[in-house]
Structures are given as C-alpha cells and as structure tokens.
C-alpha positions in Angstrom: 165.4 52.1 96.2 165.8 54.8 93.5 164.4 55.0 90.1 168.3 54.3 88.5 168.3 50.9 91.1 165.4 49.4 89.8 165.7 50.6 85.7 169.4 48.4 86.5 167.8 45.9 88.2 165.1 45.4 85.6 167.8 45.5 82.9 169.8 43.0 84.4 166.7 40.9 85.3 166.0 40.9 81.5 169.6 39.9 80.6 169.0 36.7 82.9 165.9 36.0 81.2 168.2 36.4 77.8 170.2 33.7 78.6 167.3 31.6 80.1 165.8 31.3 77.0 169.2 30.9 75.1 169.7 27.5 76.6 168.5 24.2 74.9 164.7 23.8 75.7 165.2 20.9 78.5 167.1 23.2 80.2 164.9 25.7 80.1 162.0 23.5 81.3 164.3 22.7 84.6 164.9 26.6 85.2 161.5 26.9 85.2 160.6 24.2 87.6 163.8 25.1 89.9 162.8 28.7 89.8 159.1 27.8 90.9 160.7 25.5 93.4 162.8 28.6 94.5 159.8 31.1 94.8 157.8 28.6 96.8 160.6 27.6 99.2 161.8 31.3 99.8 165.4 30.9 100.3 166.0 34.7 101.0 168.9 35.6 98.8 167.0 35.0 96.1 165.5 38.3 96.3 168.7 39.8 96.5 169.5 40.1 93.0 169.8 37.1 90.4 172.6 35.5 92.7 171.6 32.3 93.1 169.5 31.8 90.4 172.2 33.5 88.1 174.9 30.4 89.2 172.0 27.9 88.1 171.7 29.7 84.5 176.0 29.5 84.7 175.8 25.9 85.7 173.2 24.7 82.6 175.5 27.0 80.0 178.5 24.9 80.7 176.1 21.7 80.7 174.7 22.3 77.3 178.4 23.7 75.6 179.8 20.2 76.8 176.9 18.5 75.4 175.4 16.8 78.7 171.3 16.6 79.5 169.9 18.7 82.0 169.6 15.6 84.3 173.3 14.4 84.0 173.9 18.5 85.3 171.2 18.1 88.0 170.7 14.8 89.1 167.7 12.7 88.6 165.7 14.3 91.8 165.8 17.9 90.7 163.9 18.7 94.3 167.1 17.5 95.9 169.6 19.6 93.6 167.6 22.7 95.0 167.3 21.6 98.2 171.3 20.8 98.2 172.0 24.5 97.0 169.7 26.0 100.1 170.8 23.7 102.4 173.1 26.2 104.2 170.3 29.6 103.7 167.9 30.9 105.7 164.2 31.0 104.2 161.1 32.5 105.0 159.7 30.3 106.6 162.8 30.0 108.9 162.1 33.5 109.7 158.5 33.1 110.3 159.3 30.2 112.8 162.4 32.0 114.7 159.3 35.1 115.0 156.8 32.7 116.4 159.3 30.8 118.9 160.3 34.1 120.2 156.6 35.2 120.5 155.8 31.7 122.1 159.4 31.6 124.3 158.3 35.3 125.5 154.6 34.5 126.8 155.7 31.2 128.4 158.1 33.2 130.2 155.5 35.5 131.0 153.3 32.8 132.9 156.4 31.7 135.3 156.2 35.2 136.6 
C-alpha cells in the first residue's frame, strides 16, 4: 500500500465519518452499535474499504429524508439486521476455524498412516 492509497483511503474514511455524523442522532447511535457489532464479528469485507458499512450509512440517509425511526429502517433486533447483511460473508472466525480443521483433518490423517 503506497502513501497516495492510504492519504485516499483516510480521506474517504473521513467523508463516511461526515455523513455519519450528518444523520439524525438515533441513527447515529445504531451506526455506532452496528459498527461495533461489525468490528467484533469480523465479516472480512469490512476491511476492504467502507463497502459494507458505506450501504448502512446509504440505507439510514434515505430512512431519515422519508422521515422513519432508525428501528422502522432496521428492525426491532438490530443484532439480527447485522447478522442478515453477513449472512452470506465469510468472517474471521470462519477463517480461523477452516485453519484449525485443516490442521486437525491433516494430523488425524497422519495417525492412520
């Protein structure tokens, strides 16, 4: 990663903060939450750019312009709405787990011989 990449990444990160805090104050409190959610759960596109988190910040704007609560966008069980959008992505811990069932496959395999 060069220099220019992460200058445009870091201007484009504070962009998405912009509009994060541009949005009614509920919203922002669910961003906040969802994004923790996000950073704990590890769904790995997230650290490939703002992408996902990007299409939330989309999502609230057209929320709050027709006038709707955070939770009429979202759903009562926020956990859920997050867990709905990563359904489909591999996380960390996938990774972690595909490494150790290798690891695990590989030494049981090992022990037949």
């Amino acid at each position: 990663m060069s220099i220019r990449d992460m200058i445009e990444g870091k201007k484009e990160w504070r962009a998405h903060v912009a509009r994060v805090k541009a949005l009614p104050e509920d919203y922002q409190i669910v961003y906040r939450e969802i994004q923790k959610y996000f950073f704990k759960v590890g769904p790995v596109e997230l650290t490939e750019g703002t992408g996902l988190l990007s299409g939330i910040v989309e999502l609230f704007e057209g929320g709050a312009a027709l006038g709707k609560g955070v939770l009429e966008v979202t759903g009562s069980d926020v956990a859920a709405f997050c867990d709905d959008l990563i359904k489909d992505s591999k996380t960390y811990d996938d990774i972690i787990q595909e490494a150790i069932d290798k690891e695990f496959d590989k030494k049981v395999k090992d022990k037949k011989k």
